[in-house]
N, C-alpha and C positions, 0 to 999 in steps of 0.2 A: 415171709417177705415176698414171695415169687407172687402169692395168692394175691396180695396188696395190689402189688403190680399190676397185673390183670385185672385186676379190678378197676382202679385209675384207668387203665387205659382201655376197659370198656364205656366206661364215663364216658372220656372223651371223645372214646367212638358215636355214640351215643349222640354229641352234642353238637359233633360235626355234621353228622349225619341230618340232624334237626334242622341244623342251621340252614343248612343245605337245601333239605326240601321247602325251607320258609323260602329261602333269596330265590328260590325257581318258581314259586309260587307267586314271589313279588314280583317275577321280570315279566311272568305271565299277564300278571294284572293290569301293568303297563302298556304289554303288547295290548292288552283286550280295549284299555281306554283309549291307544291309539287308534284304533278301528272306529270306534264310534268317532273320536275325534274330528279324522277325515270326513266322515257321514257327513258331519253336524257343518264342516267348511263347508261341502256342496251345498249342504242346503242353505247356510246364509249367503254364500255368493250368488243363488239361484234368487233369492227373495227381492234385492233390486229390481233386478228383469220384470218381474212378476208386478210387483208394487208401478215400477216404468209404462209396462205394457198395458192393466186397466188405468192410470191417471190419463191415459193415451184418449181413454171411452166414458171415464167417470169424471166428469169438472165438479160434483159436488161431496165427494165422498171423500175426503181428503183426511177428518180423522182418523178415520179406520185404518188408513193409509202411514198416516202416521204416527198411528199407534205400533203396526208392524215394524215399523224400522225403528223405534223406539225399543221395541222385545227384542227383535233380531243384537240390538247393540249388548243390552243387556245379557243375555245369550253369550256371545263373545266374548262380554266380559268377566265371566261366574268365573272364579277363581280355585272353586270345588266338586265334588258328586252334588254335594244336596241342592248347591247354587244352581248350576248346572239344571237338574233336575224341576227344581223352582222355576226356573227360567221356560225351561223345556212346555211345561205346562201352561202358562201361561202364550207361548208361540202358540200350542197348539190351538187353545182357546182362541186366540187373534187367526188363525187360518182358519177356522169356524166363520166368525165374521168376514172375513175377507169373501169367503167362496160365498157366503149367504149373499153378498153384495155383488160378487159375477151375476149371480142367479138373474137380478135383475135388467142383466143386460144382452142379451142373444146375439148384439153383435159381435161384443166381446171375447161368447163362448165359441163361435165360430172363427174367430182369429186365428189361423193357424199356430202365426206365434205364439199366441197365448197357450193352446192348446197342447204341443210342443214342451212351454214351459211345464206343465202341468202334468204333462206325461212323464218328465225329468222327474218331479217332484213326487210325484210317485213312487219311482224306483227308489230316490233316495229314501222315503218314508220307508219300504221295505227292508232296505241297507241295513238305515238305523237299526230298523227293527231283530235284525239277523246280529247285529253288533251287539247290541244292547242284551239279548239272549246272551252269545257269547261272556258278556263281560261279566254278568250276574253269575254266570256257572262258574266263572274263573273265583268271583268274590266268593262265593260261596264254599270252593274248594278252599281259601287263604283262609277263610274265617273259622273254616273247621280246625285248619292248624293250627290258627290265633288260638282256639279257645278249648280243645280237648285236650287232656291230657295223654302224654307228658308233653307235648310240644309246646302247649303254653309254658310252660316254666322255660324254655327257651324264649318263646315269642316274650316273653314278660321283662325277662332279662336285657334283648335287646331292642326293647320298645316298640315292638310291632303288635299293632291294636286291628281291630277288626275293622273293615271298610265298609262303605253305605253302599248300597245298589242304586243302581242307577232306574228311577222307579219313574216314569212321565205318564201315568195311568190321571186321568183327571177325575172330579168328583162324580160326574152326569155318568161316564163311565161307570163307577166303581156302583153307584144308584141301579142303573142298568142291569149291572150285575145281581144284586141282591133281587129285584122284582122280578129276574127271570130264577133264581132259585127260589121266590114265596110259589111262583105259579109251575113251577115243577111238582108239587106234592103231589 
C-alpha cells in the first residue's frame, strides 16, 4: 500500500513538474512575441514618415507608395506567426522597391529628414532582428517540450502543440544562399 502511494504521488510529482516547465515555457514565448511585437509597431509607425517624406520628392511614383501602406496594413493585420511572417516578407520586398526608387532621386537622399528616418529604420531592422533570434530560441526551447518525451504526453494532454518561428528570410535571399555554398567547393 505505502509503495502505491509513492508511487501516485511520484506521477503527480511528475506532472506538475511538466506542467510547470510547459506554462514557463509558454509565458516565455509571449514575453519573446512581445519583443518583436514592439519591433514590428516602430517600424509601421515609422513607414508613414518615410512613404510622407519621398511623396514630398517623388510626384510620379505613387504605386510603389502605395503599395507600402497597403503591406504595412496588412502586417498589422496578421492575426498569426505565419501571417505575420507572410506579411513580414512581402514588407521587405516593398522596402526593396522603395529604396530602389530613393535611388533615383539625390535630393531626397540628401534630406536630412529622410535620412534621419532611415537611420530609425535601421536600428529597428536590427531590433527585429535581435527579437526574432530571441523568439525562435524560446520556440525552439517549447517545441522541444511539445514533442520529446515524456513531456509531450503532458503537452498532449493539455493541448499544447508546437509553434512556427518566426522565419522573414525571402526567396533572392534563400537563392543567395545556395550559390554562395555551390561556389564554396
Amino acid at each position: 500500500m505505502y509503495f502505491l502511494i509513492v508511487i501516485i504521488f511520484l506521477i503527480l510529482l511528475w506532472v506538475v513538474i511538466s506542467f510547470n516547465k510547459i506554462i514557463k515555457q509558454k509565458n516565455l514565448l509571449k514575453e519573446a512575441w512581445s519583443g518583436i511585437d514592439v519591433q514590428l509597431k516602430r517600424r509601421y509607425n515609422l513607414i508613414p514618415n518615410l512613404v510622407e517624406t519621398v511623396k514630398a520628392y517623388t510626384k510620379y511614383e505613387g504605386t510603389t507608395l502605395e503599395e507600402i501602406t497597403k503591406i504595412r496594413q496588412r502586417c498589422i493585420d496578421a492575426s498569426n506567426v505565419k501571417e505575420q511572417s507572410d506579411a513580414e516578407v512581402m514588407l521587405s520586398t516593398g522596402f526593396k522597391q522603395f529604396f530602389a526608387l530613393v535611388e533615383a532621386y539625390p535630393d531626397l537622399r540628401a534630406n536630412e529628414q529622410f535620412v534621419n528616418l532611415q537611420k530609425n529604420l535601421i536600428e529597428i531592422e536590427d531590433s527585429i532582428q535581435y527579437a526574432r533570434r530571441y523568439y525562435n530560441g524560446t520556440v525552439r526551447d517549447f517545441n522541444i517540450l511539445a514533442e520529446s518525451f515524456p513531456s509531450n504526453i503532458i503537452a498532449f494532454i493539455f493541448g499544447y502543440k508546437s509553434k512556427d518561428y518566426f522565419e522573414i528570410t525571402l526567396s533572392v535571399e534563400r537563392e543567395s544562399v545556395k550559390s554562395d555554398v555551390r561556389n564554396d567547393r
